[in-house]
N, C-alpha and C positions, 0 to 999 in steps of 0.2 A: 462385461458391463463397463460404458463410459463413465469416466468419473467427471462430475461437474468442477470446472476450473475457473478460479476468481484471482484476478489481482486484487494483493494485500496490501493497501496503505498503510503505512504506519500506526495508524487509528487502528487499522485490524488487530495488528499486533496485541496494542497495548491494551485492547479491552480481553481480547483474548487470557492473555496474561492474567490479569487482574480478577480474571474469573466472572467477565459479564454473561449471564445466562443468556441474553440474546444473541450473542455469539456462538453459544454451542453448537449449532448447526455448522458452524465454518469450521471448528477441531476437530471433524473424524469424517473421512467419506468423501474428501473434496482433494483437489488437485489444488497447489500456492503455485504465483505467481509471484515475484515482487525482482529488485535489484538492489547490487549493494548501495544504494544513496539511502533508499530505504531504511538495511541495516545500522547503516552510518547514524541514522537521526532515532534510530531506534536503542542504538546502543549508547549514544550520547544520553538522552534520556535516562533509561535506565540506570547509567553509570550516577548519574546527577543524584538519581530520588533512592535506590537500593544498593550500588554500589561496584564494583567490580565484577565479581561473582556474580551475582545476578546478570550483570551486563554480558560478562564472555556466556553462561550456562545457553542466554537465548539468542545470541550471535552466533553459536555452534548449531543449536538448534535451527533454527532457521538459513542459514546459509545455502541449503543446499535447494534451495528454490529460487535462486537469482538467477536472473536471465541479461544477460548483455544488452545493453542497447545501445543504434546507432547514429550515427550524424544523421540521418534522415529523421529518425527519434526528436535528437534536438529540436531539430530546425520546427518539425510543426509542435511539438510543444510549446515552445519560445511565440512560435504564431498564435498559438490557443492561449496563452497566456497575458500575448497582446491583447486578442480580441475580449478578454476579461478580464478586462484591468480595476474592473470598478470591485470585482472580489478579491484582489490583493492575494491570487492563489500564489502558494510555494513554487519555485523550480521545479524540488522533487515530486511534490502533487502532481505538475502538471506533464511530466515523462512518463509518471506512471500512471498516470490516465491515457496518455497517446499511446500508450503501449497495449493497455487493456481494450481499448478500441482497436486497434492495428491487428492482435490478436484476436477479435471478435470474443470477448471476454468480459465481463462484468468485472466493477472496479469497487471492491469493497471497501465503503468506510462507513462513518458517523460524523465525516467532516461537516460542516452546515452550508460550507461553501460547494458541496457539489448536490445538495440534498435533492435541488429542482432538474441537474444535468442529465442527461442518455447516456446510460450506458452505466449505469450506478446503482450498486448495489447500498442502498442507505439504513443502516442500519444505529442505532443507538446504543 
């Protein structure tokens, strides 16, 4: 059996964590996507609101689903980011949305700035 695979915005993460019921269909049964920029603003967070511990437990945890990405990566993210400048999206929003598309993959968040986009999994 194929396992359904989603890239994880940081937004995934953090509701995840926190225990958002609507997320529970994303913690068991599903394949992660995501990359270490992700981690990076994930663990900054953390580190911010819970603390160190908290921040390394889900940097270990989740590490092991980063995926590389490349200068072709950039470059149309960077163009997708142009083209929607009026949503003031992230950098790393916007690589791991190129990526999630490039892999034919759903891009899961609860961001509000991708809620109308293709290829979005929107979740609250």
């Amino acid at each position: 059996m194929e396992l359904n695979t989603f890239f994880f915005d940081t937004y995934a993460f953090y509701e995840i964590i926190k225990g958002n019921s609507n997320y529970r269909p994303y913690s068991k049964g599903i394949a992660i996507i995501t990359t270490k920029l992700n981690l990076m603003e994930l663990y900054y967070g953390l580190l911010s609101n819970y603390g160190i511990e908290t921040a390394e437990k889900h940097f270990q945890r989740f590490s092991k689903f980063c995926v590389e990405f490349t200068d072709e990566n950039i470059k149309n993210a960077m163009q997708f980011k142009a083209k929607n400048k009026e949503k003031k999206l992230s950098y790393i929003d916007c690589i791991g949305y190129i990526i999630a598309i490039e892999k034919n993959i759903p891009f899961l968040t609860g961001d509000k700035q991708f809620k109308l986009l293709g290829n979005v999994e929107f979740v609250k």
